[in-house]
C-alpha positions in Angstrom: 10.0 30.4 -12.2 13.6 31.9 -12.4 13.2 36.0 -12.3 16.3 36.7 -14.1 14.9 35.0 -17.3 14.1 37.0 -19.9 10.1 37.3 -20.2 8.2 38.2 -23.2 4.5 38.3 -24.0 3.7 36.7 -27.5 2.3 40.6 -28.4 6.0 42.1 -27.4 7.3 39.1 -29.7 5.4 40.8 -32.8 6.1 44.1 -32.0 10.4 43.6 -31.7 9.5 41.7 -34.8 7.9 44.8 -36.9 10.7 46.9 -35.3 13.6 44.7 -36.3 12.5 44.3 -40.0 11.9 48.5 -39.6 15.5 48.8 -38.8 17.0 46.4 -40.7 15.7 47.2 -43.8 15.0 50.8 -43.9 17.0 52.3 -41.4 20.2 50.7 -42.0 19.6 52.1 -46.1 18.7 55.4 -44.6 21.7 55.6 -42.4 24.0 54.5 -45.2 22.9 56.6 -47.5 23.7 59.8 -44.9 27.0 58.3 -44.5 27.6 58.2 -48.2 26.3 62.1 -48.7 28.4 63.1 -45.2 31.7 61.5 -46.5 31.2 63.2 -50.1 31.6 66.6 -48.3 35.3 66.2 -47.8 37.4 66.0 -44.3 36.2 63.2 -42.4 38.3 64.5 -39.0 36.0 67.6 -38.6 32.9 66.2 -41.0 29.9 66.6 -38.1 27.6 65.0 -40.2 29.3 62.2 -40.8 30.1 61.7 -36.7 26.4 61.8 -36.2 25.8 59.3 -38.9 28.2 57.0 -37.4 26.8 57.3 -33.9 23.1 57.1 -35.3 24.5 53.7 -37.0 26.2 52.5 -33.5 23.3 53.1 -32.3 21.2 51.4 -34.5 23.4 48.2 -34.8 23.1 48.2 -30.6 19.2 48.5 -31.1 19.3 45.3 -33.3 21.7 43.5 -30.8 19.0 43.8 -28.1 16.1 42.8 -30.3 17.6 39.6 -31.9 19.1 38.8 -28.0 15.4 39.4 -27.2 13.9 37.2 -29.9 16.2 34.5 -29.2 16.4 34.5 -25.7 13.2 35.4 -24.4 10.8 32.9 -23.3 6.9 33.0 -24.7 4.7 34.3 -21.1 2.1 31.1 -22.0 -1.5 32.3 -22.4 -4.3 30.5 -20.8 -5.8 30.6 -17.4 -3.5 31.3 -14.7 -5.0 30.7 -10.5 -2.3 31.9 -9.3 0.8 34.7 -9.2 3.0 34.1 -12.2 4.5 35.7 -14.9 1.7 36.3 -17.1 -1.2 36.8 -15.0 -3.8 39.7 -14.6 -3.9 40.6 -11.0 -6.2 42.8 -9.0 -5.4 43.2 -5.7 -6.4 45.7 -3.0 -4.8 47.0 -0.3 -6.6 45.7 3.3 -9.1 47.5 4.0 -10.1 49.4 0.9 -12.4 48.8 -1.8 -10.2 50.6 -4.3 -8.5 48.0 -6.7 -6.2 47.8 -9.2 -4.8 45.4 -11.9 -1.4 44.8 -13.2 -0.3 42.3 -15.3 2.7 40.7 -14.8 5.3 40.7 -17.2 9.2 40.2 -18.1 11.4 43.7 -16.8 11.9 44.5 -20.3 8.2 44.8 -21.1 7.2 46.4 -17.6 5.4 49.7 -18.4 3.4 50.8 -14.9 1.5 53.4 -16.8 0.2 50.2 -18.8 -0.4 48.2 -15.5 2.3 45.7 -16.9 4.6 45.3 -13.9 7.8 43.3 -13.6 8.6 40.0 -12.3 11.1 41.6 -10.5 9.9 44.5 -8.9 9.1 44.0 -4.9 5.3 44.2 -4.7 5.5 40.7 -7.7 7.6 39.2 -5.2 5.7 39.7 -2.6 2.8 38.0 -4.1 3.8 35.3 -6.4 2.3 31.8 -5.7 -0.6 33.6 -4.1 -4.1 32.5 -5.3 -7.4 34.6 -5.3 -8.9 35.6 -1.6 -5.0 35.4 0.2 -3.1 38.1 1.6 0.1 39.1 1.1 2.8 42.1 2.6 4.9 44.4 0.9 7.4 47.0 2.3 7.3 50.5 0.4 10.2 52.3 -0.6 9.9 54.0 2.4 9.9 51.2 4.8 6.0 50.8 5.6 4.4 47.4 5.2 1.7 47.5 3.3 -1.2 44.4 3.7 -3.1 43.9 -0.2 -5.5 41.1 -0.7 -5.6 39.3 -4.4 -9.2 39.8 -5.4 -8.5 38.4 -8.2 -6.5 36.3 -10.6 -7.1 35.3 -14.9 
């Protein structure tokens, strides 16, 4: 599994779908339409509303980049039953000797939201337990420099 590919779940597919349509339909018509009423008020040099229109609109058009890059780029996480680490799975692990246990899914970087429990192919603690099936062990070294012994309870 290459970890610089771009990951996406097919529920992140949909969602830069909805939001791509949003902003190519309405919010490029919005923004034109404040550049239109921001050029009618005269000076263009010292207009302020119409250097904010044009920086909404660069900012817009980057916004689409990303999100057709995305679309185009991105690989489909596959559903189904996973046994082991990969990209896609729901994980719980616990840390060696505790009963407390949490679970992440694992996802592409651009989808990783820890607050979710989606983490990153990338970050260190995925690393450290790709490949790993339910019942092994695995380390991890903190930020801080402790290693850190979790089990994988768990793996679907």
């Amino acid at each position: 599994m290459d970890q610089n590919k771009l990951y996406i779940t097919k529920e992140r597919k949909k969602e830069l779908e909805i939001e791509l349509e949003e902003l190519t339909t309405v919010k490029r018509t919005e923004i034109a339409k404040q550049l239109e009423s921001a050029k009618e008020l005269g000076d263009l040099k010292e207009n302020a509303e119409y250097h904010q229109a044009r920086e909404d609109q660069a900012v817009l058009e980057e916004r689409i980049r990303v999100i057709t890059y995305t679309l185009k780029e991105g690989e489909i996480i596959s559903d189904g039953k996973k046994t082991e680490v990969v990209i896609g799975a729901h994980v719980t692990i616990a840390k060696k000797g505790s009963s407390t246990k949490n679970e992440y899914q694992i996802v592409g970087s651009d989808e990783a939201d820890p607050s979710e429990g989606k983490i990153s192919i990338t970050s260190p603690l995925v690393e450290a337990m790709l490949g790993k099936v339910e019942g092994e062990f695995f380390s991890f070294e903190t930020p801080s420099g402790d290693t850190v012994e979790y089990k994988v309870v768990g793996v679907k």
